[in-house]
C-alpha positions as CSV (number, residue, x, y, z in Angstrom):
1,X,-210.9,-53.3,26.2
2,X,-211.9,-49.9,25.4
3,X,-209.6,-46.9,27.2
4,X,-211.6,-45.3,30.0
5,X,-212.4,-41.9,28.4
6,X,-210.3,-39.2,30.9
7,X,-211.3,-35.4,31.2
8,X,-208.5,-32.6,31.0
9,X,-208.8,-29.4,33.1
10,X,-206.7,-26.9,31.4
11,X,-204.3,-24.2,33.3
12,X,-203.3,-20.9,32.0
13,X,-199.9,-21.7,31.8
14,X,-200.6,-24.3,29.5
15,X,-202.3,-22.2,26.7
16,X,-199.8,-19.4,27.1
17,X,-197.3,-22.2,26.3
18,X,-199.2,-24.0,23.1
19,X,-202.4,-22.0,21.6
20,X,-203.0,-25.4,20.2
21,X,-203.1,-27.5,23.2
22,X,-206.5,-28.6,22.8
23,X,-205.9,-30.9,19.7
24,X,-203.4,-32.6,21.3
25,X,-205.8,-35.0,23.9
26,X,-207.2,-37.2,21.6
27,X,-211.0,-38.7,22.2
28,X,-210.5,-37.2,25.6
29,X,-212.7,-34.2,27.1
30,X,-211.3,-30.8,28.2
31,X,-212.8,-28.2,30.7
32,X,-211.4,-24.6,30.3
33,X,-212.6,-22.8,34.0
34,X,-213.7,-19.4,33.5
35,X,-210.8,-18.5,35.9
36,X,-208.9,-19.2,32.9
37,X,-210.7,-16.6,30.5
38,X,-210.0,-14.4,32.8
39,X,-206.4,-14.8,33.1
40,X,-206.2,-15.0,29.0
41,X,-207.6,-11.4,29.1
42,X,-204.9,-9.9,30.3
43,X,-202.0,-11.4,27.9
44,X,-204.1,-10.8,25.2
45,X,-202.4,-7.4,24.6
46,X,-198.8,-7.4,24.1
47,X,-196.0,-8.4,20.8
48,X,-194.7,-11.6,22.6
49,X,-195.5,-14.8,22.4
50,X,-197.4,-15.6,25.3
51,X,-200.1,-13.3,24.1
52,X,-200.1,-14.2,20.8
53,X,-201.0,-17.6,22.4
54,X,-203.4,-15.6,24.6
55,X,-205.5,-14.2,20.9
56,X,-205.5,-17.3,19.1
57,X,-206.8,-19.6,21.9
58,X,-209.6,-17.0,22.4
59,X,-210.1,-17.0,19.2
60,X,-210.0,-20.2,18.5
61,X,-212.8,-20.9,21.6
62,X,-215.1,-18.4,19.5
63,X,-214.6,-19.8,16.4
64,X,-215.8,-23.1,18.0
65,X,-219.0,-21.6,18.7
66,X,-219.2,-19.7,21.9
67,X,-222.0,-20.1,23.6
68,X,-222.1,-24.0,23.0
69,X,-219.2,-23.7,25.1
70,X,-221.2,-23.0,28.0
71,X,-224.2,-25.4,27.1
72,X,-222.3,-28.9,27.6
73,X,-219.7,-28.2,25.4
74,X,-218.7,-28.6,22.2
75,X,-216.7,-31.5,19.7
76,X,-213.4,-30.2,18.9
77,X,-213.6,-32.4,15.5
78,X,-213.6,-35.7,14.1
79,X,-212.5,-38.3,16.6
80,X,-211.8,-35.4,19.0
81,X,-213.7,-35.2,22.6
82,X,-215.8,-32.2,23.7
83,X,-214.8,-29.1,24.8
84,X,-216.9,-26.9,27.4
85,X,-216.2,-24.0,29.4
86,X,-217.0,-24.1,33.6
87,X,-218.2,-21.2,35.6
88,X,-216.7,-21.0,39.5
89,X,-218.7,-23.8,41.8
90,X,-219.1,-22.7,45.3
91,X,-215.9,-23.7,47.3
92,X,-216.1,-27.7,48.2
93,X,-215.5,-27.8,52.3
94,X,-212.5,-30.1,51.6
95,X,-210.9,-27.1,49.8
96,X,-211.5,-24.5,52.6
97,X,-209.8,-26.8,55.3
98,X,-206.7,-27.3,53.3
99,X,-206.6,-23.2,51.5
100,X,-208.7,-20.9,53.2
101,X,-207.8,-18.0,50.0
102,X,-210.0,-19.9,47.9
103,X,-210.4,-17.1,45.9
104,X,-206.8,-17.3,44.8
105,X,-206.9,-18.3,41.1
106,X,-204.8,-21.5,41.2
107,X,-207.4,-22.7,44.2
108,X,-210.2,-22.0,41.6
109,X,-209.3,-24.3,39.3
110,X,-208.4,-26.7,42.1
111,X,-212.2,-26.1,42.8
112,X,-213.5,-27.3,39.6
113,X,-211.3,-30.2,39.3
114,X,-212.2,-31.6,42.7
115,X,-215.9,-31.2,42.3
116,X,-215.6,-32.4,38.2
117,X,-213.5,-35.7,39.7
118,X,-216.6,-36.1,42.2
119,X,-219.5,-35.9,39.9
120,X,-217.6,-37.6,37.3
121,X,-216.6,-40.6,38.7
122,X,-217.0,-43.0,36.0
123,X,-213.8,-40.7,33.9
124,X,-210.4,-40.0,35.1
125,X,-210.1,-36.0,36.1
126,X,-206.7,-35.2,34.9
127,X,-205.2,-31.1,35.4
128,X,-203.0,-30.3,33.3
129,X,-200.7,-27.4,34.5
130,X,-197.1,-26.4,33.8
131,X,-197.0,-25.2,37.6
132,X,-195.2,-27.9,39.4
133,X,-196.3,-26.2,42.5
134,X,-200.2,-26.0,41.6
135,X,-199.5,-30.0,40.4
136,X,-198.3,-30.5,44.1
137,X,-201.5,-29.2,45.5
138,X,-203.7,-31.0,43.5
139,X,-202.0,-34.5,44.1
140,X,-202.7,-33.0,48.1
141,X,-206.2,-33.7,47.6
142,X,-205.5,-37.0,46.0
143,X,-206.3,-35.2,42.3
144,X,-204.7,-36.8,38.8
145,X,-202.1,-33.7,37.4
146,X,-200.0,-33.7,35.2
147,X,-197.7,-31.7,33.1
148,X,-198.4,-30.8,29.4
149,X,-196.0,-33.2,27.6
150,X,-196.9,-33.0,24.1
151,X,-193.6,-31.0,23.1
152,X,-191.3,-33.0,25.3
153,X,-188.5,-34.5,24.2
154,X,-188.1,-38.4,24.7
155,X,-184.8,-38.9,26.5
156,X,-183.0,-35.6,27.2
157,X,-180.2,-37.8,28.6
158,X,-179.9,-39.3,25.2
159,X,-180.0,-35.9,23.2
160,X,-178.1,-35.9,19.8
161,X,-174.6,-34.5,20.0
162,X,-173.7,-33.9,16.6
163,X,-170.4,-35.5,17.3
164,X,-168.8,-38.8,18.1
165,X,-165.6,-40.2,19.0
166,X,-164.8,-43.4,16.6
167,X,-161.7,-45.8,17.7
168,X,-159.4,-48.3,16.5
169,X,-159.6,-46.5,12.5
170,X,-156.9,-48.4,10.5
171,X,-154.5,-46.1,10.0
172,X,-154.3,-45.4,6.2
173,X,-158.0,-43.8,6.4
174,X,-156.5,-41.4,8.9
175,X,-153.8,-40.7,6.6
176,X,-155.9,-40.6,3.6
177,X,-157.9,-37.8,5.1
178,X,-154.9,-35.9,5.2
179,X,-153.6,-36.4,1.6
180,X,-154.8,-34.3,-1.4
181,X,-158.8,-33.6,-1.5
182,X,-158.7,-35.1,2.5
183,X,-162.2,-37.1,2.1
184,X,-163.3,-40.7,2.5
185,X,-166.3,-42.3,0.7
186,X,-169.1,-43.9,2.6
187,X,-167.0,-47.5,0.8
188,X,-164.1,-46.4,2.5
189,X,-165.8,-46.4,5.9
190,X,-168.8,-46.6,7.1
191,X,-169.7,-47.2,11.2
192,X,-172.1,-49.7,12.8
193,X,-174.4,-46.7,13.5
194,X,-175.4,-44.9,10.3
195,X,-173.9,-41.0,10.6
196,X,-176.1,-38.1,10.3
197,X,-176.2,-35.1,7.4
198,X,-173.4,-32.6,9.2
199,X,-172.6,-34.9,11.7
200,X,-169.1,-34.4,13.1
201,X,-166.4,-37.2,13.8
202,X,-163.2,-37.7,15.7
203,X,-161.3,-40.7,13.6
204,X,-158.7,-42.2,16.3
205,X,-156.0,-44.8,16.1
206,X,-153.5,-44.7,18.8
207,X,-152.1,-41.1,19.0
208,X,-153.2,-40.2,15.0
209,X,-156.4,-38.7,14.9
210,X,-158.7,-36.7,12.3
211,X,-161.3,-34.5,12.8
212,X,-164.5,-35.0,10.1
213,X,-167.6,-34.2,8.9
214,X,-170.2,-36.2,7.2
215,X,-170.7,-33.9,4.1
216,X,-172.6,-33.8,1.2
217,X,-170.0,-34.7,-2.2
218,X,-170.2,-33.6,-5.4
219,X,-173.1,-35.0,-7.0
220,X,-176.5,-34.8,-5.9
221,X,-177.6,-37.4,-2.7
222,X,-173.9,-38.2,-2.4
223,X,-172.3,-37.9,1.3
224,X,-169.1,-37.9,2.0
225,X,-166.5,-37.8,5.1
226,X,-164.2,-34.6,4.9
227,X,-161.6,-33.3,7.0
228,X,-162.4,-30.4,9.2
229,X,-159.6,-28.1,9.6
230,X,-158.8,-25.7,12.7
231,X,-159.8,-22.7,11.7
232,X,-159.5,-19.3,13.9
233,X,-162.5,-16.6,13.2
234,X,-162.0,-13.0,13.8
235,X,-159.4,-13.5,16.1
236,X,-160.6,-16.3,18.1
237,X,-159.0,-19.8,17.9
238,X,-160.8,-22.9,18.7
239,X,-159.4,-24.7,22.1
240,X,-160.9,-28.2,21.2
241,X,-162.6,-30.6,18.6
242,X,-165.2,-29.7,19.5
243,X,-165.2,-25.8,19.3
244,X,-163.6,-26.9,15.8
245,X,-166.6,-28.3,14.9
246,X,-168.4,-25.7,16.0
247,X,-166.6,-23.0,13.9
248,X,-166.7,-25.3,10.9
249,X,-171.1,-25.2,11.2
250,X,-170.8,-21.6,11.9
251,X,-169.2,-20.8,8.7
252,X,-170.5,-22.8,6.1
253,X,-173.1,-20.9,4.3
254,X,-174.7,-23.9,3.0
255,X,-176.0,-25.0,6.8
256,X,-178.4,-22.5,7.1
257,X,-179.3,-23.5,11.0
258,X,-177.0,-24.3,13.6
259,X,-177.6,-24.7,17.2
260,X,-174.6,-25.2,20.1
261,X,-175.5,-26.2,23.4
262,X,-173.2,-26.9,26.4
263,X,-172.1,-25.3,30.0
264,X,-171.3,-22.2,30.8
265,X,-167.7,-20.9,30.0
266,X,-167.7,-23.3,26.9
267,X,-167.7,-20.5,24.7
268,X,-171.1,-21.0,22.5
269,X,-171.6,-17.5,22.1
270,X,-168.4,-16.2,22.1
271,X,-167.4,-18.6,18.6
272,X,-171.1,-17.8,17.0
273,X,-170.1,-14.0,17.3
274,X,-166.8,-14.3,16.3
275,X,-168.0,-16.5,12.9
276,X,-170.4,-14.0,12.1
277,X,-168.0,-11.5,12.5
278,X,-165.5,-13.0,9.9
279,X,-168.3,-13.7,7.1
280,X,-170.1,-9.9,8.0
281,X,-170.0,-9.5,4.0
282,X,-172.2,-12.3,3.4
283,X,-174.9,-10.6,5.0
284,X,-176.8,-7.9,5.4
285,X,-176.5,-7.3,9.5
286,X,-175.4,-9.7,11.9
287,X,-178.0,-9.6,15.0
288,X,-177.7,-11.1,18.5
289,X,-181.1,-11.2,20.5
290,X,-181.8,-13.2,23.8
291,X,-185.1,-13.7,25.9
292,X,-185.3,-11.3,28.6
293,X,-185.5,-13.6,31.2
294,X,-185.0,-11.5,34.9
295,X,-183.6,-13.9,37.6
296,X,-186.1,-12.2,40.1
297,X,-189.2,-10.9,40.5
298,X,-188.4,-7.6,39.1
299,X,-188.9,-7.4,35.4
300,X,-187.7,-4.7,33.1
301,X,-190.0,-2.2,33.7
302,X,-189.1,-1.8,37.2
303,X,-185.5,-0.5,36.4
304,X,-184.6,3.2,36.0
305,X,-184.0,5.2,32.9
306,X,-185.2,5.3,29.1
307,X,-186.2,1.7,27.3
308,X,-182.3,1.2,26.2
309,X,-181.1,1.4,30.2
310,X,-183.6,-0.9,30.9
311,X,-182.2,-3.3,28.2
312,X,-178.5,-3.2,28.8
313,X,-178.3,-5.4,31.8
314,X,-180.4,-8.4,30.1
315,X,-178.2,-7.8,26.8
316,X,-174.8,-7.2,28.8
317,X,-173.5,-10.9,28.8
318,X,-173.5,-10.2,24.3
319,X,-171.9,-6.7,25.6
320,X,-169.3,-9.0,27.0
321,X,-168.7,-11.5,24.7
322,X,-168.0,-8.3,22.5
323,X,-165.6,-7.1,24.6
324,X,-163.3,-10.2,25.1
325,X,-163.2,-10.0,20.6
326,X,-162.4,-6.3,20.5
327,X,-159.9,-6.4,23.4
328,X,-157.8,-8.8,21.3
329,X,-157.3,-5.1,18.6
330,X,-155.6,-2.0,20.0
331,X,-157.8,0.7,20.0
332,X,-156.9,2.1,17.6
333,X,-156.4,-0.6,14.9
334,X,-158.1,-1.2,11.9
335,X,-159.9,-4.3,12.7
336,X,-161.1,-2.4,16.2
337,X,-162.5,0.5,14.3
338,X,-164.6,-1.6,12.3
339,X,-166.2,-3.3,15.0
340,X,-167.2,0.3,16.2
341,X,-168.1,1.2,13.0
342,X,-170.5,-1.5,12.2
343,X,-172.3,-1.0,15.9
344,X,-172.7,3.1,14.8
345,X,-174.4,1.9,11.4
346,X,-176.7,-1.3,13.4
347,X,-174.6,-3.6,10.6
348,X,-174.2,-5.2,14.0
349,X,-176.9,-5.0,16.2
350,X,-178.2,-6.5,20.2
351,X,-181.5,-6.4,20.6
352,X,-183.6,-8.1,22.9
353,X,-185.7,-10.9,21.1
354,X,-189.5,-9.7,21.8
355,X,-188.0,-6.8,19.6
356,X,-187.3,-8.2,16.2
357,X,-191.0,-9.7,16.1
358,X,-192.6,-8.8,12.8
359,X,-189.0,-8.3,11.2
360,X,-187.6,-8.9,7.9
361,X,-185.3,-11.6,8.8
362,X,-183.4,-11.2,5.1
363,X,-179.5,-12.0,4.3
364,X,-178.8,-11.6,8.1
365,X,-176.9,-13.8,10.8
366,X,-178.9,-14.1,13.5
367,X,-177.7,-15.4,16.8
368,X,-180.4,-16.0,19.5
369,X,-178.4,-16.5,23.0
370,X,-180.4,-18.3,25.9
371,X,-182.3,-20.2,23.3
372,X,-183.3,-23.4,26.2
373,X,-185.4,-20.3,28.1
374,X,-187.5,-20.4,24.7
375,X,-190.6,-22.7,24.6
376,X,-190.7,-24.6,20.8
377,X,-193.4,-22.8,19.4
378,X,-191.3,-19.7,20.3
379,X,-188.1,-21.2,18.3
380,X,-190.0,-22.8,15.4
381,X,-191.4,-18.8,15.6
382,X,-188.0,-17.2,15.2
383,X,-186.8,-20.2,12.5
384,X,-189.6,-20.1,10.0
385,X,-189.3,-15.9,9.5
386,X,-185.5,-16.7,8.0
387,X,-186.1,-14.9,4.8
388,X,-183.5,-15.6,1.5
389,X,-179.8,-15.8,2.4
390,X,-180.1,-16.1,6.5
391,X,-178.7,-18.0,8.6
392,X,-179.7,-18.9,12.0
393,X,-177.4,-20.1,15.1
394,X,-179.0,-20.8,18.5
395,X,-177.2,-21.3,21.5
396,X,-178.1,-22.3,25.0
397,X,-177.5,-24.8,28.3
398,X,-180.6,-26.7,28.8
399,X,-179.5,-27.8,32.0
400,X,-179.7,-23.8,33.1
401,X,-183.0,-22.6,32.6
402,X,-184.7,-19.7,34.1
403,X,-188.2,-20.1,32.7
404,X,-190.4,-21.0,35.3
405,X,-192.7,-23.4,33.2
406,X,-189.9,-25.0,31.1
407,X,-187.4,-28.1,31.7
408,X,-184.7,-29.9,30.1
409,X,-187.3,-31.4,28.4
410,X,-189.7,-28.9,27.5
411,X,-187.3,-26.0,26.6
412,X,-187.4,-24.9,22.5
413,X,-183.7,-25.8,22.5
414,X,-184.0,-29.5,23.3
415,X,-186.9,-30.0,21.0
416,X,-185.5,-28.5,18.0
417,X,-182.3,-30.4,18.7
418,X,-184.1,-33.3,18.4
419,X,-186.6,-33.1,15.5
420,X,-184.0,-31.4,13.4
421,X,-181.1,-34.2,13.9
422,X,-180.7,-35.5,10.6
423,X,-181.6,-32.7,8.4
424,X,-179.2,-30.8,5.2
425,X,-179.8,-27.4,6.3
426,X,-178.7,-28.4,10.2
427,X,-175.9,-28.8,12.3
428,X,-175.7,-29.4,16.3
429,X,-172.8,-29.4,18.5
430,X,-172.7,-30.1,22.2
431,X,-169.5,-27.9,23.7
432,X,-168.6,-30.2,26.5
433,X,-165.1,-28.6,28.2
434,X,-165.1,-24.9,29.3
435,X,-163.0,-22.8,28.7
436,X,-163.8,-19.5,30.5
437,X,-161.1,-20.6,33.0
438,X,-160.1,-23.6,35.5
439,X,-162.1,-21.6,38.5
440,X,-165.2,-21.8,35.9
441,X,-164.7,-25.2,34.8
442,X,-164.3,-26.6,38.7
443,X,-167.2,-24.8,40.0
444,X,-169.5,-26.1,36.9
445,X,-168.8,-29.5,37.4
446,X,-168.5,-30.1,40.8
447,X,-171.2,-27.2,42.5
């Protein structure tokens, strides 16, 4: 039975999140309302990412052949349905009893998808909008809407961990890990679930334990399982395996990009600091960034002062996690003195992330804080300017995220977590116990 071709209306939101939305709906139609253009127009100027999505969908739409796209529309290609651009209808009656402002943007685009789901009864009218509030409203006037899924990962409850907990061991693996060379071969032991490149492991047997890594040996395709010791970076020592682990990816130069994700107060940024810290000469500047992401509806040009007053509060949590490494020096010690001299010559550097856009990113260790406000195209983005000898560590809670149009599993974080599972150059590891303090870790598990 053939599938009842369906016709996509197309928010703003949805473009700003995926310039390349519109080969993503198969066979199926897509309406862009001129309410849309006109939205587009104003993010088209700008160095983030929203309005590069904001150019190259315009783009795009004119490279298609523009004024098809008012003429019924145009194919997007081969085995791809038609694309057309709307103009405003007058407001349907059933509209103006339930929004009077029907001039409002949103209830524009309503407009078009309640008269296109009347005249087109033979499709299904679908709208697509990362607004859950605009997807409300549309299901109000018994409209089809959903939320652009394409970049969504499968089962966020399910998410790789990058480590896992293995029982019952005999006991002369444990101790073999621990003897000269401290490795086991994949004939030694091998679990019921195949282990990934750079996944960690905690071998148990009553009260022994190891901790491990599934590495690769010495010759070439050849994996092994090694011991992971405890190792303390720049001051800083690791509370738990998993923290361990989490130092272990942060200083091997061979894993080239390592994300850490977990709860506040489990110290994700405080370890990726501290590591790049205590391999600073194998790089050229070490550089923390984060999304500025304001938790109301005052953005960064509403505060006082000159453009690095207005940063400081979005940077200050990096600020901090600074602080708690240089308290741990006297003032006037060496290893405190170089701390302050490598922020005076930017060998260590915060900036906010819509700043390093059309850098070099070239022998530097870049740590990208709040990485699950990021939407994938903005991570893959940041990951694919790594220039020669970089490494690049992000690290995030995406179960906290501040981005109005993103979820647990929409957010960058997730999906690069979980198309990267699996890969040589990549290590993940989920901090699950805070740290910070017991106040911290009560009120994060129980609130």
């Amino acid at each position: 039975m053939p599938t009842r071709k369906k016709i996509f209306i197309l928010d703003t939101n949805v473009i700003l999140h995926d310039s390349s939305c519109i080969h993503h709906f198969d066979e199926h139609d897509i309406i862009i309302p001129i309410s849309i253009l006109e939205e587009l127009d104003q993010f088209k100027k700008g160095s983030q990412i929203i309005n590069f999505h904001a150019r190259e969908f315009v783009r795009e739409l004119d490279v298609l052949s523009a004024d098809k796209l008012f003429n019924g529309g145009i194919q997007i290609g081969d085995g791809k349905g038609n694309i057309s651009v709307c103009l405003d209808m007058d407001p349907h009656p059933d509209l103006c009893k339930i929004f009077p402002n029907t001039d409002k943007i949103d209830h524009r685009i309503l407009n078009i998808a309640y008269h296109t789901s009347l005249e087109k009864k033979k499709h299904r009218v679908i709208l697509v909008s990362k607004d859950v509030n605009l997807r409300m409203k549309a299901r109000s006037l018994k409209l089809a809407a959903e939320d652009y899924t394409t970049d969504h990962v499968r089962d966020p409850a399910h998410l790789y961990s990058g480590c896992r907990y293995e029982e019952n061991i005999p006991a002369r693996l444990i101790e073999q890990l621990y003897e000269q060379g401290g490795s086991l071969s994949t004939d030694d032991y091998h679990p019921e679930k195949p282990l990934h490149p750079n996944e960690y492991i905690v071998l148990r047997n009553g009260k022994k334990s190891a901790l491990a890594s599934f590495m690769p040996g010495e010759f070439e395709n050849e994996f092994v399982i090694r011991r992971v010791n405890k190792e303390s970076v720049y001051g800083i020592v690791p509370r738990n395996a998993e923290q361990s682990f989490a130092v272990h990816a942060l200083l091997n130069p061979d894993i080239k990009l390592v994300t850490i994700s977990g709860k506040a107060g489990t110290g994700k940024t405080l370890l990726a600091l501290a590591a790049a810290l205590e391999t600073r000469s194998k790089y050229r500047q070490i550089l923390l960034t984060r999304p500025v992401m304001p938790l109301s509806n005052k953005d960064i040009g509403y505060l006082p002062g000159d453009i690095q007053s207005k940063i400081k509060p979005y940077m200050q949590p990096l600020y901090d996690n600074l602080g708690v490494i240089r308290g741990q020096f006297p003032e006037r010690s060496e290893m405190f003195q170089r701390l302050q001299k490598m922020l005076d010559e930017e060998k260590l550097a915060i900036e906010p992330l819509a700043y390093i856009r059309g850098r070099s990113l070239v022998k530097m260790y870049m740590i990208v804080d709040e990485a699950q406000n990021l939407t994938p195209h903005e991570v893959k983005t940041i990951i694919t300017r790594a220039g020669e000898g970089t490494k690049i560590v992000l690290t995030g809670d995406i179960n906290q995220i501040d981005h109005p149009y993103l979820g647990i599993r929409s957010n960058g974080l997730s999906n690069l977590i979980d198309k990267m599972q699996g890969q040589h150059l990549y290590a993940h590891i989920d901090l699950r116990k805070g740290e910070r303090s017991d106040l911290a870790e009560l009120a994060s598990n129980i609130l």
